[in-house]
C-alpha positions in Angstrom: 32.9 69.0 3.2 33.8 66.3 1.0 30.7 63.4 1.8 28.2 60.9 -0.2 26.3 61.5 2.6 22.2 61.8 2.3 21.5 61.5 6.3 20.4 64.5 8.0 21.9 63.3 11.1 25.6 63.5 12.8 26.2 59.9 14.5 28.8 59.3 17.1 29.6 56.9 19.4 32.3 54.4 21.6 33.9 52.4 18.6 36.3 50.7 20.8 35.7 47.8 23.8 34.8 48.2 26.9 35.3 50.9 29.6 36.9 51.3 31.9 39.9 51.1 29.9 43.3 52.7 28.7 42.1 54.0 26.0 38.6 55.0 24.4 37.8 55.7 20.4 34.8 58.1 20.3 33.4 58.0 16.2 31.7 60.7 14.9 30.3 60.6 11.4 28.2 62.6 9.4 27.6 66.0 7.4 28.6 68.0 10.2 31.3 66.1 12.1 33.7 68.4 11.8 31.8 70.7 13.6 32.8 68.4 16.8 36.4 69.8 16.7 35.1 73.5 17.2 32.9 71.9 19.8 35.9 70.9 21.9 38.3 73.8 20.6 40.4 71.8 18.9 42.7 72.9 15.9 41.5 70.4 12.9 44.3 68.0 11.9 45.9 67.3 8.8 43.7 64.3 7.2 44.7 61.0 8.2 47.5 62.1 10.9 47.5 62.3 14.4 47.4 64.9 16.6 47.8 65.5 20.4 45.1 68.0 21.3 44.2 69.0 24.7 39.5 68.7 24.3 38.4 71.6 26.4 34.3 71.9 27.7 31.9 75.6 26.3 33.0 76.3 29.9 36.8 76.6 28.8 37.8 73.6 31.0 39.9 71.0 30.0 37.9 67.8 29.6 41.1 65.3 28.3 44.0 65.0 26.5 44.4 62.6 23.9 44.6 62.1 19.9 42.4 63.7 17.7 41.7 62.3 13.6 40.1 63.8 10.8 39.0 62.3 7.9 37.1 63.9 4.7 34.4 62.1 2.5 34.5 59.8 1.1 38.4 58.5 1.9 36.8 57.3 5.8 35.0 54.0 7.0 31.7 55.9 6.6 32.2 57.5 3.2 31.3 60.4 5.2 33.0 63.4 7.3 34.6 61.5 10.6 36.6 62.5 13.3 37.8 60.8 16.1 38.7 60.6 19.4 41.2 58.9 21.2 40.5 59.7 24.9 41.4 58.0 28.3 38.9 55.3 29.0 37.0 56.6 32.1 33.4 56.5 32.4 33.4 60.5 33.7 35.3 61.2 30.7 32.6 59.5 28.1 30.3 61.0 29.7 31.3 64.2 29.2 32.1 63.9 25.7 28.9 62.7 25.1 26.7 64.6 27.2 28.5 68.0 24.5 28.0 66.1 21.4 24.3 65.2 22.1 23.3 68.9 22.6 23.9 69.6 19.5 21.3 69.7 16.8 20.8 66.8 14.7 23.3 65.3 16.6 22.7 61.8 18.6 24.1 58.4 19.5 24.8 55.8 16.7 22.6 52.9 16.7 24.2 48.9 16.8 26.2 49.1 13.4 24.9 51.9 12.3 28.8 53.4 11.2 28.8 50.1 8.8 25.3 50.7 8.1 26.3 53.9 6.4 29.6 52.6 5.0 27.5 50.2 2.9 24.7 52.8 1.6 27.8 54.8 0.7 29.4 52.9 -1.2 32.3 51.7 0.7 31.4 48.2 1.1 29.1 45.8 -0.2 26.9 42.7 1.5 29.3 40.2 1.6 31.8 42.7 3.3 29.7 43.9 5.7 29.2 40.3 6.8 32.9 39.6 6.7 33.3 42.2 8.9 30.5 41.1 11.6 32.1 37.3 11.4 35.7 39.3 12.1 34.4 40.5 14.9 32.8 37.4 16.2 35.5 35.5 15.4 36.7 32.6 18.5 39.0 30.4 16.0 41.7 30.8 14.2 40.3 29.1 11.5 37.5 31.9 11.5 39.2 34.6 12.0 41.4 33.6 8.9 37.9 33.3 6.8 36.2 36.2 8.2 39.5 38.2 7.3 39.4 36.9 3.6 36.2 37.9 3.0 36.2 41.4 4.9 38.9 42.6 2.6 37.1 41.2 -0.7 37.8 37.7 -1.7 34.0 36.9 -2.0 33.1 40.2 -3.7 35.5 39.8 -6.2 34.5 36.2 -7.3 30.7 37.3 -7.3 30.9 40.3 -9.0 33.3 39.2 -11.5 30.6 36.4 -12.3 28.0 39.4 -12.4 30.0 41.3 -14.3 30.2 38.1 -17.4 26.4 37.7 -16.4 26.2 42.0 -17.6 28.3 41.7 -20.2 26.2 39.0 -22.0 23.0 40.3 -21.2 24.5 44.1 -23.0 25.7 42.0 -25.8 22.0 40.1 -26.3 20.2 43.2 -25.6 22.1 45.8 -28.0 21.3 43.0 -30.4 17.8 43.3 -30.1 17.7 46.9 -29.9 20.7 48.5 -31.9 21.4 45.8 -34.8 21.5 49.0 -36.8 24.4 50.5 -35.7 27.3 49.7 -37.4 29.4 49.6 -34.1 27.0 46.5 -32.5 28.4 43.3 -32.9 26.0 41.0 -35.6 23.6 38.3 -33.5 25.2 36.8 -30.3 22.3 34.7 -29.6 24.6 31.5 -30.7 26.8 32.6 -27.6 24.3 32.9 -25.2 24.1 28.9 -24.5 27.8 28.2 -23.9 28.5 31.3 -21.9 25.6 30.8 -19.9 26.1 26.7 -19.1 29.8 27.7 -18.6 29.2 30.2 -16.2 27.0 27.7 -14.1 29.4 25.1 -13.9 31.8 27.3 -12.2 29.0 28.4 -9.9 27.8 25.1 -9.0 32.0 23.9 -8.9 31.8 27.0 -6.0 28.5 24.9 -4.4 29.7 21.7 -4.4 32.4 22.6 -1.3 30.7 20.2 1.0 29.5 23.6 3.2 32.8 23.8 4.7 33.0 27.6 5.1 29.4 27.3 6.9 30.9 25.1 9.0 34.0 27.0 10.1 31.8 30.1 10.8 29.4 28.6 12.7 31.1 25.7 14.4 30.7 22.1 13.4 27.5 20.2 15.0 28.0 17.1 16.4 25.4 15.0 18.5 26.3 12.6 20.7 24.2 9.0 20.2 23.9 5.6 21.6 21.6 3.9 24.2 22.0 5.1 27.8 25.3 4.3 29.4 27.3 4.2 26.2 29.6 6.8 27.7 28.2 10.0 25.8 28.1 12.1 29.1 31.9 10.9 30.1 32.9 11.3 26.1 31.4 15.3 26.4 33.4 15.9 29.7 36.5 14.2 28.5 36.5 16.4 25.5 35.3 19.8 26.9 38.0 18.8 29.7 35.4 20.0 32.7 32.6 18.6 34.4 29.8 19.7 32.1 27.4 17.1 32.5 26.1 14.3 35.4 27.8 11.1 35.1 26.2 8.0 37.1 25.8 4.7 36.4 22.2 5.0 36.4 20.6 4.8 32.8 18.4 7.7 31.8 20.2 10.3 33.6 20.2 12.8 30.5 17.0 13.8 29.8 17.7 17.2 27.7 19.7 18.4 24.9 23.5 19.6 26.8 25.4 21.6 24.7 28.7 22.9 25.0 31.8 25.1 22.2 34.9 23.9 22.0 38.2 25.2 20.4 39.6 21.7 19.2 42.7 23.3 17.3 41.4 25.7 15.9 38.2 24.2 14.3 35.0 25.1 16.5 33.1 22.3 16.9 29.3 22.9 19.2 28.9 19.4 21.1 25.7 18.2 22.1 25.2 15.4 25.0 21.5 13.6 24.4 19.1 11.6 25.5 19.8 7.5 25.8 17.5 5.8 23.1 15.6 2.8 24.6 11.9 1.6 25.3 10.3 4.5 27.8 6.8 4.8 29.1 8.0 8.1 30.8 7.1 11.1 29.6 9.8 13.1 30.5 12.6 10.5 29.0 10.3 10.4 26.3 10.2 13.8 25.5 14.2 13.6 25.8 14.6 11.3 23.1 12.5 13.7 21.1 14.7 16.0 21.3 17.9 14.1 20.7 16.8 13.0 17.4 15.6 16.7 16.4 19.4 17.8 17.5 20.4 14.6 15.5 18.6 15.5 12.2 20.2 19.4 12.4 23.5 18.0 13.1 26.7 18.5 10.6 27.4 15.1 11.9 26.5 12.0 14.7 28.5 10.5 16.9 26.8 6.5 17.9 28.6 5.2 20.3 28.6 2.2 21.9 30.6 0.1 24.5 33.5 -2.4 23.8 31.9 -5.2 26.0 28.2 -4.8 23.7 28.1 -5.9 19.9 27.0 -4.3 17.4 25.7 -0.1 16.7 22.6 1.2 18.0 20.9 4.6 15.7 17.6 3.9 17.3 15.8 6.7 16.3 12.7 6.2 16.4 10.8 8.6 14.0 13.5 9.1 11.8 15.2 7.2 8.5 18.4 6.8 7.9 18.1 8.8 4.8 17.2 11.9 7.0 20.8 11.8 9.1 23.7 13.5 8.4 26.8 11.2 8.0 27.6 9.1 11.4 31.1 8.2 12.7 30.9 4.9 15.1 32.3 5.2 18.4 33.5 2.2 20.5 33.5 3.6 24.5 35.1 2.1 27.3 37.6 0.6 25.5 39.4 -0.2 28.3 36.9 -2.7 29.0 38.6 -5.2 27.0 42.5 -6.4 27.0 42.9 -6.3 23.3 41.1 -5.3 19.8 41.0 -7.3 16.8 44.2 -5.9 15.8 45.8 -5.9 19.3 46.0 -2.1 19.3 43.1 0.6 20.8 42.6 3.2 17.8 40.7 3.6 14.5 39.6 -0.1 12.7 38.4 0.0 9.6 35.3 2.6 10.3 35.0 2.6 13.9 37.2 5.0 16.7 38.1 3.0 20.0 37.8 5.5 22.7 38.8 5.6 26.5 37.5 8.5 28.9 39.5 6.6 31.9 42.9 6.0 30.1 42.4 9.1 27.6 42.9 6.2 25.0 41.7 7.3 20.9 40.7 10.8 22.4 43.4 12.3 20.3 42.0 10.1 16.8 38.9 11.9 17.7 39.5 14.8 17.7 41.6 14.5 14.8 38.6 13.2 12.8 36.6 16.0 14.2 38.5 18.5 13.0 39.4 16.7 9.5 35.6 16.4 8.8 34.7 20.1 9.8 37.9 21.4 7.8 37.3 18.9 4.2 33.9 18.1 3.5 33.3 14.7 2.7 31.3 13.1 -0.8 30.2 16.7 -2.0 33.6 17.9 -2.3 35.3 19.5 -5.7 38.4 20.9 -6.4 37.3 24.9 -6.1 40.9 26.3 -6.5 41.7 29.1 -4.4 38.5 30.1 -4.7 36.8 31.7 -1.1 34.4 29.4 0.3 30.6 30.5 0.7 29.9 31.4 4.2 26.1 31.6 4.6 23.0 30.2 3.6 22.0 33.4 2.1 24.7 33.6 -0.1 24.1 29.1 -1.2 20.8 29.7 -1.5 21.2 32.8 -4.0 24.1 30.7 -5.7 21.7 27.8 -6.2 19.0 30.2 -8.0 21.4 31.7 -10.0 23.2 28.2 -11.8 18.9 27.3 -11.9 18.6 30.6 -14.0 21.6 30.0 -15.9 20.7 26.4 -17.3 17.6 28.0 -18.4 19.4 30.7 -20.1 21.4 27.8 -22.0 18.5 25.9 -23.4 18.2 26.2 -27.0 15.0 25.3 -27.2 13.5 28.8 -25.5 13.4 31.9 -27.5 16.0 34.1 -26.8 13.7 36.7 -25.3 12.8 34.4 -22.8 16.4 33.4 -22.3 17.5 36.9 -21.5 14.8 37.0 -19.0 16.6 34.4 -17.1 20.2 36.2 -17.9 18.7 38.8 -15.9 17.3 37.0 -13.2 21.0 35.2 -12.8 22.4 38.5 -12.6 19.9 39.6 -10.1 20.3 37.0 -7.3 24.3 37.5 -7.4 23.6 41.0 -6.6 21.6 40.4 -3.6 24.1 38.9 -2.3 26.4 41.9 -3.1 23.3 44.4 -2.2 24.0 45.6 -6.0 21.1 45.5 -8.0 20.7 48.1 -10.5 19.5 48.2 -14.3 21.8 51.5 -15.1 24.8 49.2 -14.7 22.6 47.2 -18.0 23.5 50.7 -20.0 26.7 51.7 -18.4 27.5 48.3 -20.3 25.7 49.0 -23.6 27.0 52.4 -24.2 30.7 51.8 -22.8 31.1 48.3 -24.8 29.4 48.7 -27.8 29.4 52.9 -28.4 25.6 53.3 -28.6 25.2 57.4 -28.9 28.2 58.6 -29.8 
């Protein structure tokens, strides 16, 4: 056995879909996984090929007939030993399987992600892959699946680490200039470095922020909230774009008293729609509690829909316990534009910052979903020219990012001793490698002695 392994267990599982189906993948991973060839009297393959092996029960019976893999730590998903099976997707077959692999000592069913689990104590992927991997998985978009894919195979790790790596390299240099100034190999004091490379380093990390959370908002949907006193048309607008009969439409004012939500796939961009509450003057309760609730889906939302109808002037964001500094951006909507012969410019559509909108004709449907999808694939005021760099996909990794340009315009002021600058070098370095899951102060030597020759 050829494994990185530390568990003391053997793992195995279904890694495919569903059963009953045409075909079933049965991991096993662990120290001992190849024992689960032997278990099933099975010749063991070459690595990494395919081969057609008949499994057979302790009984001698056959139990199926499909393809068998092998493949040695650390070259596997795991890092460790694995071997799989590619069996006929029946439930009495499963069973089987399983019911001879969990005899066996130290043997027992994976646990939810446990394979990756593994794959990233051993070395064979890191934070942000791990999480590429889950939003793969996840993905309903194209859009997503496209960004999930990215980072999966290592877009994000590269940027991070190679900014970690600079962030090492600096932090070696300082420190071997504290501690080896000696040594004729050390380069003389770099403490006249340490302020441009650190406030040049956090510009491109904050260039990397300032992307208007666009990558957030392809992997978790864009939020919009519907607005507008009742009868605006937000119940008929939700319909007409989830194209069913999601929620009640009546003439009667008030009838929405909740929060309705509903995902859609407008081409390719997935944007989570919310129907709310009419704003207006209520003693009841309920439609009081209603509007609550609208404006706390209105303060979480990526962006707000007001609408109001062509025959009524003017906007209504009557919120009533919130500013207008506390909303996300708002696009006016004009409903039932079919209401009125003609616009100012004698056309239905966009004017100036407003979108004219018809549920009955289907009129400026298309404009709005166009503007949907252009505001949750380009962010708006915040955005910077990034390059081709990957865009940040969690809050995790924005709020990490944020700490770390924080700890680098420390590290750049000239006016702190250098021993307190390094400090900050280090806690820079630190919160890009949460985000990796790669904090260790060995890769401070490996640096040292490999760059500068300390020891030799």
């Amino acid at each position: 056995m050829n494994t990185s392994s530390w568990y003391p267990e053997t793992i195995f599982a279904l890694a495919s879909g569903r059963t009953p189906s045409g075909v079933a993948v049965v991991r096993v991973s662990g120290r001992d996984a190849r024992s689960a060839l032997d278990v099933f009297h099975v010749k063991q393959p070459e690595p990494r090929r395919a081969q057609l092996s008949l499994l057979t029960g302790s009984e001698g019976l056959p139990l199926d007939q499909g393809l068998v893999f092998w493949f040695p730590g650390p070259a596997s998903f795991t890092g460790e030993d694995v071997v799989e099976f590619h069996l006929h997707g029946s439930a009495a077959v499963l069973d089987a399987v399983f019911q001879t692999l969990g005899t066996l000592r130290n043997w027992r069913m994976a646990e939810p992600g446990e394979f990756t689990r593994r794959a990233f104590e051993n070395g064979r992927m890191d934070l942000t892959e791990v999480e590429g991997l889950g939003d793969l998985l996840a993905a309903q978009t194209e859009a997503q699946r496209r960004q999930a894919l990215n980072q999966y195979t290592g877009a994000l790790s590269m940027l991070y680490d190679g900014w970690r790596q600079a962030l090492l390299s600096l932090r070696a240099a300082v420190e071997a200039d504290f501690d080896f100034s000696d040594e004729d190999d050390v380069p003389g004091s770099v403490a006249e470095f340490v302020s441009d490379d650190a406030l040049s380093l956090a510009r491109q990390i904050q260039a990397h922020l300032n992307d208007g959370r666009r990558g957030e908002i392809i992997r978790s949907g864009l939020r919009v909230v519907l607005v507008g006193l009742p009868n605006a048309g937000k119940s008929s607008l939700l319909n007409a774009l989830a194209q069913k009969d999601v929620a009640i439409v009546t003439d009667v004012p008030g009838t929405t008293r909740d929060v309705l939500t509903v995902s859609l796939n407008l081409r390719d961009q997935l944007v989570i729609l919310s129907d709310t509450a009419g704003m207006r003057d209520s003693d009841d309760a309920i439609e009081l509690e209603g509007m609550r609730r609208a404006e706390a889906a209105a303060r979480s939302a990526d962006l707000i829909l007001s609408l109001c109808p062509a025959d009524q002037p003017g906007f209504h964001i009557a919120f009533r316990n919130l500013d207008s500094d506390e909303l996300p951006p708002i696009l006016k909507v004009r409903t039932k534009s079919d209401l009125l012969l003609e616009t100012v410019t004698g056309e239905l559509g966009q004017i100036n910052d407003e979108i004219d909108v018809s549920v009955k004709s289907g009129t400026g449907l298309d404009e709005l979903m166009s503007e949907l999808v252009r505001f949750g694939s380009v962010s708006n005021a915040e955005q910077s020219d990034t390059g081709d760099n990957p865009l940040i996909t969690r809050t995790r990794h924005r709020l990490a990012l944020q700490s770390c340009v924080e700890s680098l315009e420390s590290a750049g002021d000239n006016l702190l001793p250098l021993e307190i600058r390094v400090e900050f070098l280090r806690t820079a370095s630190d919160s890009l490698g949460q985000i990796l899951g790669r904090i260790d102060v060995e890769d401070i030597l490996g640096h040292i002695f490999s760059e500068f020759c300390i020891g030799k």
